[in-house]
C-alpha positions as CSV (number, residue, x, y, z in Angstrom):
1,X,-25.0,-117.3,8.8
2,X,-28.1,-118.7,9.2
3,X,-27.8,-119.2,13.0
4,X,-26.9,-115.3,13.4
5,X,-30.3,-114.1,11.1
6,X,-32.7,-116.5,13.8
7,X,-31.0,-115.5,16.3
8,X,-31.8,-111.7,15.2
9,X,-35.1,-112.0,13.9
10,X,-35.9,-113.6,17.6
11,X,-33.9,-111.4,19.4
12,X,-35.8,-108.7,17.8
13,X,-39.0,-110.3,18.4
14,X,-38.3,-110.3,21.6
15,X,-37.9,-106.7,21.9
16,X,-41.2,-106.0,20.4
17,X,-42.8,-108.2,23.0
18,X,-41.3,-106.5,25.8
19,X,-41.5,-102.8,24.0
20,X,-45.2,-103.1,22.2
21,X,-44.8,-99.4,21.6
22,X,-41.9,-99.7,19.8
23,X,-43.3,-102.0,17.4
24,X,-46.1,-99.2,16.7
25,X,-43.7,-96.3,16.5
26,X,-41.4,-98.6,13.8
27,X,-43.8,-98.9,11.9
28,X,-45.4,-94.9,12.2
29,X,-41.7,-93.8,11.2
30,X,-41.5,-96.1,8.1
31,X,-45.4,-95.4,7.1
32,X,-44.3,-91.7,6.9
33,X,-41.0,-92.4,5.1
34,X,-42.8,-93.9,2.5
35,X,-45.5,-91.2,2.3
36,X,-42.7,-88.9,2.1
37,X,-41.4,-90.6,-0.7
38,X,-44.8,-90.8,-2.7
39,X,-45.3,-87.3,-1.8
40,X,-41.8,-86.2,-3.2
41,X,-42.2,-88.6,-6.4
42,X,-45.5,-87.2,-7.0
43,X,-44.3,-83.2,-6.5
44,X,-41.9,-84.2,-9.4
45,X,-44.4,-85.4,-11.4
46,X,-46.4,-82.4,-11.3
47,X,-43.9,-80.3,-11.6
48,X,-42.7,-81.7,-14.7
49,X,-46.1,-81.4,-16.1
50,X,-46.9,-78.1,-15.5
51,X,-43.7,-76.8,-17.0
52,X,-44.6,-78.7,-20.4
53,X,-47.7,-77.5,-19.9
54,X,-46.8,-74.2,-19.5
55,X,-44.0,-74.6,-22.0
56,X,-46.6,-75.7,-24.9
57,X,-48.8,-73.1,-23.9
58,X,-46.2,-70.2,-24.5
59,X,-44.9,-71.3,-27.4
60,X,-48.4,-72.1,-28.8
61,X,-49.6,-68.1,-28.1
């Protein structure tokens, strides 16, 4: 199994050699999948805040 995950990981190397672009644009689309992650995670957060906020706030008045 070993023997099949070297043979990847340099067979993939390989492709980055010959591709350098590729290499760059892997690693654009995964720095904007996590972005978009964080950004979701953090929407949620806020959201959540502002309707206990907002929450408190009416039934305080």
């Amino acid at each position: 199994m070993s023997t099949t995950t070297s043979r990847a990981g340099r067979e993939g190397l390989a492709f980055t050699e010959r591709h350098p672009g590729a290499a760059a644009g892997l690693s654009l689309l995964v720095l904007v999948l996590v972005a978009s992650l964080i950004g979701g995670l953090v929407g949620e957060v806020l959201t959540h805040l502002i309707r206990i906020a907002l929450s408190t706030a009416v039934s305080g008045s």
